[in-house]
PASEKE-971406 format. One line per 5 residues: their letters; for each residue x, y, z of C-alpha. Coordinates in nm, 2 decimals. Example, Ala and Ser with C-alpha at 12.3 -4.5 7.8 and 13.67 -1.06 7.14 Angstrom:
<rs>
AS) 1.23/-0.45/0.78  1.37/-0.11/0.71
</rs>
This chain:
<rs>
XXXXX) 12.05/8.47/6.22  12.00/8.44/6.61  11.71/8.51/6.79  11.95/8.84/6.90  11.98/8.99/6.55
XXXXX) 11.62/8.92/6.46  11.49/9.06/6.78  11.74/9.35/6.81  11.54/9.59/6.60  11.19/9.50/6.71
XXXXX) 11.30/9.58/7.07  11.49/9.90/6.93  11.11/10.06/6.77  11.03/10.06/7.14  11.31/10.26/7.26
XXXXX) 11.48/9.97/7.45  11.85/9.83/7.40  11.93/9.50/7.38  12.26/9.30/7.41  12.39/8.93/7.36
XXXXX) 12.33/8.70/7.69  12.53/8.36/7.72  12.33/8.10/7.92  12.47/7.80/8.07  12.31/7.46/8.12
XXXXX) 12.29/7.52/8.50  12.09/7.82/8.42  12.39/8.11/8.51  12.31/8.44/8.26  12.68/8.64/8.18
XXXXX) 12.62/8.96/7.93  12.87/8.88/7.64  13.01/9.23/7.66  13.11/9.52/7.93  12.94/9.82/7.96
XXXXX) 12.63/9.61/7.95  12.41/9.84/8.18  12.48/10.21/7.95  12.44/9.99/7.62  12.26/10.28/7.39
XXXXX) 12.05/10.18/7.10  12.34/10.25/6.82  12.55/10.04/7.06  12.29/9.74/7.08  12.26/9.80/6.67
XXXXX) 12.66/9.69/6.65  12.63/9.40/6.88  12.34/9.27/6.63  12.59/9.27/6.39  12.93/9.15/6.61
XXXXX) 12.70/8.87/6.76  12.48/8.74/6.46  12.42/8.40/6.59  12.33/8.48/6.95  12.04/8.29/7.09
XXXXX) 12.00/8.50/7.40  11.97/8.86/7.47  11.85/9.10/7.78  11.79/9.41/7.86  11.90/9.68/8.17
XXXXX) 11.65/9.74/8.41  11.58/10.08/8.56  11.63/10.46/8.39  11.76/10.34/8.06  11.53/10.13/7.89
XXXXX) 11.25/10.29/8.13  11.12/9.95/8.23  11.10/9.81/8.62  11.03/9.42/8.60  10.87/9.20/8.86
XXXXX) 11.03/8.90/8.88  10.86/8.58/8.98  11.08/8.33/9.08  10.81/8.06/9.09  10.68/7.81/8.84
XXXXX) 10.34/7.76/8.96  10.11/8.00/8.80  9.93/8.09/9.10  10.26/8.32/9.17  10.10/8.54/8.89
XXXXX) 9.80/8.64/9.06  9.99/8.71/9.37  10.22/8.92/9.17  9.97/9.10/9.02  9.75/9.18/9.37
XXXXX) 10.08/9.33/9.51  10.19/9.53/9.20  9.92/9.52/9.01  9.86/9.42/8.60  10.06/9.45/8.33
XXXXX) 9.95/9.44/8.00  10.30/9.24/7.87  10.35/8.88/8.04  10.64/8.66/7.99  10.77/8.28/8.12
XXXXX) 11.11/8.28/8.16  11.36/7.96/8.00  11.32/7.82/8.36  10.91/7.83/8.33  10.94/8.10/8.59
XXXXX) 10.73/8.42/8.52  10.82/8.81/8.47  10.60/9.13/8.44  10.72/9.46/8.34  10.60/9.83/8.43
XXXXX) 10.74/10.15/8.40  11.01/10.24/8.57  10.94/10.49/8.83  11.23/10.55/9.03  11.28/10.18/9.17
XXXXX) 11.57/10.01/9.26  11.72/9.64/9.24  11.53/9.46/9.58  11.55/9.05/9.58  11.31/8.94/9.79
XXXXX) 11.18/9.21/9.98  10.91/9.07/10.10  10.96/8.79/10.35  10.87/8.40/10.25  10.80/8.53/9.87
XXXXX) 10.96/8.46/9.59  10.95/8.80/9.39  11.23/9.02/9.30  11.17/9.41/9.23  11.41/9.46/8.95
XXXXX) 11.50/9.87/8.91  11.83/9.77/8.82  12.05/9.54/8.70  11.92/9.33/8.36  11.66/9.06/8.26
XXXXX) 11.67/8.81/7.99  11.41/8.90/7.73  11.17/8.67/7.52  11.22/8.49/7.28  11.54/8.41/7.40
XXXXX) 11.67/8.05/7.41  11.65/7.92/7.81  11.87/7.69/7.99  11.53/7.48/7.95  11.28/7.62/7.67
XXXXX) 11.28/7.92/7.51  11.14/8.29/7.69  10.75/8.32/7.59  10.60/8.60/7.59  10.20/8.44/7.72
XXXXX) 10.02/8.73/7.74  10.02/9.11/7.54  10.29/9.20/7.25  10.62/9.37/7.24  10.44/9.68/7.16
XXXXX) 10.24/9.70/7.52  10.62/9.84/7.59  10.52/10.15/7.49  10.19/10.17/7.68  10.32/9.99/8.02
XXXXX) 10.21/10.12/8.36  10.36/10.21/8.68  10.41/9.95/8.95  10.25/10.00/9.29  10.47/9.96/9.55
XXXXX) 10.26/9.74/9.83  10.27/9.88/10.20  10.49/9.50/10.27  10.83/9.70/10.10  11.01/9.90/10.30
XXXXX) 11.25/10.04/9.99  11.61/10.26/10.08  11.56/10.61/10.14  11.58/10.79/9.83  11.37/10.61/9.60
XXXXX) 11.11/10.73/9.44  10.87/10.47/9.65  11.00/10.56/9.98  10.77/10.37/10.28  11.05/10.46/10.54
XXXXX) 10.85/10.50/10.92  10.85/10.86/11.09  10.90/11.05/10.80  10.91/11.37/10.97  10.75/11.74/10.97
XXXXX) 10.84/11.93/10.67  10.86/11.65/10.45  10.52/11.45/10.54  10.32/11.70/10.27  10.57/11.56/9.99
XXXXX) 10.62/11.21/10.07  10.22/11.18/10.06  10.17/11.33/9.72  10.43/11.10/9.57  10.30/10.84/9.73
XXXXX) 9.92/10.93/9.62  10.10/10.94/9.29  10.21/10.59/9.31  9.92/10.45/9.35  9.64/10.72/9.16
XXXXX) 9.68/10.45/8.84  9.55/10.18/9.03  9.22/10.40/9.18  8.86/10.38/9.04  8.78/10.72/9.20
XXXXX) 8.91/10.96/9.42  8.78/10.82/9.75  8.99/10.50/9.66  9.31/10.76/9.68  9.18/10.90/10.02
XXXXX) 9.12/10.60/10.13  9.46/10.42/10.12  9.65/10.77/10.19  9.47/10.73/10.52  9.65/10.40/10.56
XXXXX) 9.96/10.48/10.46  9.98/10.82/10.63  9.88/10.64/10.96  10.20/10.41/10.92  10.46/10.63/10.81
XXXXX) 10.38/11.04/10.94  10.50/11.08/11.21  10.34/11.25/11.38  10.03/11.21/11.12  9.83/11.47/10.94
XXXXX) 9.49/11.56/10.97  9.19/11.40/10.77  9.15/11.69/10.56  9.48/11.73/10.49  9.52/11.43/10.34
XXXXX) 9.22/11.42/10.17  9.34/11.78/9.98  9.68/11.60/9.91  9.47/11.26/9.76  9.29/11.52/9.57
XXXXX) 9.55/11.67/9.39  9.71/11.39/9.28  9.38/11.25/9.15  9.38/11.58/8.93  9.73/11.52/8.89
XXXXX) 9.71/11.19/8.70  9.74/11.22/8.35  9.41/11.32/8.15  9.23/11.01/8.25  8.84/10.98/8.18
XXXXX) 8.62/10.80/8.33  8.32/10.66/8.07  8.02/10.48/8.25  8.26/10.22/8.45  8.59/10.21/8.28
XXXXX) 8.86/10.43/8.28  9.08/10.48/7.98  9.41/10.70/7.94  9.41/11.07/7.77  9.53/10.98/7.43
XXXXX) 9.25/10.76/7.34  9.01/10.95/7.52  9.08/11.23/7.23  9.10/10.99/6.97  8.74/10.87/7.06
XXXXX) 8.61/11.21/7.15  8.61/11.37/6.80  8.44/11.09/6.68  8.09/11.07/6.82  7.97/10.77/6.69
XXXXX) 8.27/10.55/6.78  8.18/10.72/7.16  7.84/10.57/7.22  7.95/10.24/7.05  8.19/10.28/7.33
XXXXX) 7.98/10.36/7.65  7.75/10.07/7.55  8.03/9.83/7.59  8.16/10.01/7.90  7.84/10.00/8.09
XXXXX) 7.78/9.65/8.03  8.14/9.50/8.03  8.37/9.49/8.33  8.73/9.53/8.28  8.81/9.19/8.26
XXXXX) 8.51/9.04/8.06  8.48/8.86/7.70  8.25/9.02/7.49  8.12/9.07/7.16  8.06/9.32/6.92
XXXXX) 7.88/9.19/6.64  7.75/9.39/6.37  7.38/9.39/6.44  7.51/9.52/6.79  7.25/9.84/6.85
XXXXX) 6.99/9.79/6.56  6.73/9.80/6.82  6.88/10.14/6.90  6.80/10.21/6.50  7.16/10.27/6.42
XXXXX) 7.30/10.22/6.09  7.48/9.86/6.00  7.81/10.04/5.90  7.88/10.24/6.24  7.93/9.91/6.47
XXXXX) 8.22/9.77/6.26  8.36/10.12/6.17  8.34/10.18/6.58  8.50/9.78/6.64  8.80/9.89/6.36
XXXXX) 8.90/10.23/6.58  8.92/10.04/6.91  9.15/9.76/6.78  9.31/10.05/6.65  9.36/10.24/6.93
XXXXX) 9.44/9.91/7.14  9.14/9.97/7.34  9.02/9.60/7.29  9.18/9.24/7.13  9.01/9.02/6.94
XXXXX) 9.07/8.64/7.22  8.89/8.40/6.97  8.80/8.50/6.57  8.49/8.41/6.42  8.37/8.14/6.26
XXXXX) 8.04/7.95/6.09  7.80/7.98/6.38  8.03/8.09/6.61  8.08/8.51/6.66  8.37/8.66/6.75
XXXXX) 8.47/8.73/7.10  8.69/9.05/7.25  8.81/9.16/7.56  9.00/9.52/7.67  9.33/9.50/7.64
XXXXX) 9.60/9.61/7.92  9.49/9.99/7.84  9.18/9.94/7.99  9.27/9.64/8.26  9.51/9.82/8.42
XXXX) 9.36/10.16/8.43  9.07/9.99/8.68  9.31/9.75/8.83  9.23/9.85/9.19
</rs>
């Protein structure tokens, strides 16, 4: 069996169609069938089993598999961090067969844009299709080096930086002199492209001001914005906000009905940034006089609820360490 036919049914539990991808030694990518683009998930189950031995396999960009990648045609790793202060993080990294590096998000309304910004080699890919790891590259195989296959369910939106100037139409729009009559709604969806990536509602006024000052035209007033950045701040989703992370409306339930896990929770909040290593041994908050068994029942929900990942296992004198996971990165990702 090819890495296709293992592979087809994994990406399928996430709502996303696959389909066989040749790849030459030079590094050219050709779907093995037409259609490619509107392949549906009954329709990527019968290639699994028309193209057992296939090595390599993608995925369409844009509406249909609900995923928007950032490609980084690059193979130094700094190209990450860059990609990530433009777009911000995703929870789900891959290298690509050419050692190159991808990051998908949501898809949002984007379309296909290869190298929009000038002198950097990042693609915005709303359209078209991506090989997907594990496939076998023209030089090693796709990796996926950071998150799992099931961050696909739990991927945020790109933001599209100020540098993009996208066609008119998409859901990102930055075109200049948008004009009277349609200045309130291009604001709000841009507020809402953006409110993901916010700590707190200044945040959103703050960089509608910017943006408002470069593409109204002529501008609105202060407080106009500042009502439109506050209703897409109430807009956004069910976030909370507990001591200095932010975490996403699901989970904020599932830890809300249980109290205990809660203030296990704020603890490690108030004292851990978003991107910190921490632990969470048992003995954690005896001084607080809390019972032994409500620290690793508390640690058990959050892996659970893929609030936190366990980066090294314990061992003889050696604890385990954790960190948030893209859940909680991402959500304070300014």
């Amino acid at each position: 069996m090819g890495a296709f036919a293992d592979w087809q049914p994994k990406y399928a539990r996430h709502r996303v169609a696959t389909f066989p991808v040749t790849i030459t030694e030079s590094g050219h990518k050709k779907p093995n069938t037409v259609g490619y683009l509107k392949t549906g998930l009954k329709g990527s189950e019968k290639l699994a089993l028309k193209f057992p031995t296939a090595e390599s396999f993608g995925f369409a960009c844009g509406p249909y598999s609900r995923i928007c990648v950032i490609d980084m045609d690059d193979t130094d790793p700094r190209i990450v961090a860059e990609g990530e202060r433009l777009f911000g993080v995703s929870p789900l990294l891959w290298r690509t067969g050419g050692g190159k590096y991808a990051m998908p998000f949501r898809h949002n309304g984007e379309r296909r844009h290869i190298r929009p910004i000038t002198g950097l080699p990042i693609d915005v890919l709303g359209g078209g299709f991506v090989v997907a790891p594990p496939s076998l590259g023209a030089l090693r195989p796709y990796e996926i080096i950071r998150g799992a296959l099931d961050d696909l369910d739990r991927l945020p939106r790109a933001r599209m930086p100020a540098e993009i100037v996208v066609a008119r139409g998409s859901a990102t729009t930055l075109d200049k002199g948008i004009r009277e009559g349609q200045r309130n709604t291009a604001l709000f969806k841009h507020c809402r492209s953006i409110v993901d990536h916010c700590q707190n509602v200044d945040q959103v006024v703050a960089e509608a001001q910017v943006w408002a000052a470069k593409n109204l035209s002529p501008p609105l007033g202060a407080s106009e914005i500042a009502k439109t950045a506050h209703s897409a701040w109430r807009y956004r989703g069910g976030r909370k906000q507990i001591m200095h992370q932010l975490i996403q409306a699901p989970e904020f339930k599932a830890l809300s009905i249980d109290y205990e896990a809660m203030g296990v929770f704020s603890i490690l909040a108030a004292e851990n940034g978003p991107y910190s290593t921490f632990m969470i041994a048992d003995g954690f908050g005896a001084d607080l006089g809390w019972p032994r068994r409500l620290v690793p029942a508390a640690r058990k929900k959050f892996l659970q609820l893929g609030l936190i990942e366990c980066v090294r296992k314990a061992a003889p004198s050696r604890p385990a360490l954790y960190r948030w996971t893209g859940t909680i990165a991402e959500a304070n990702n300014p």
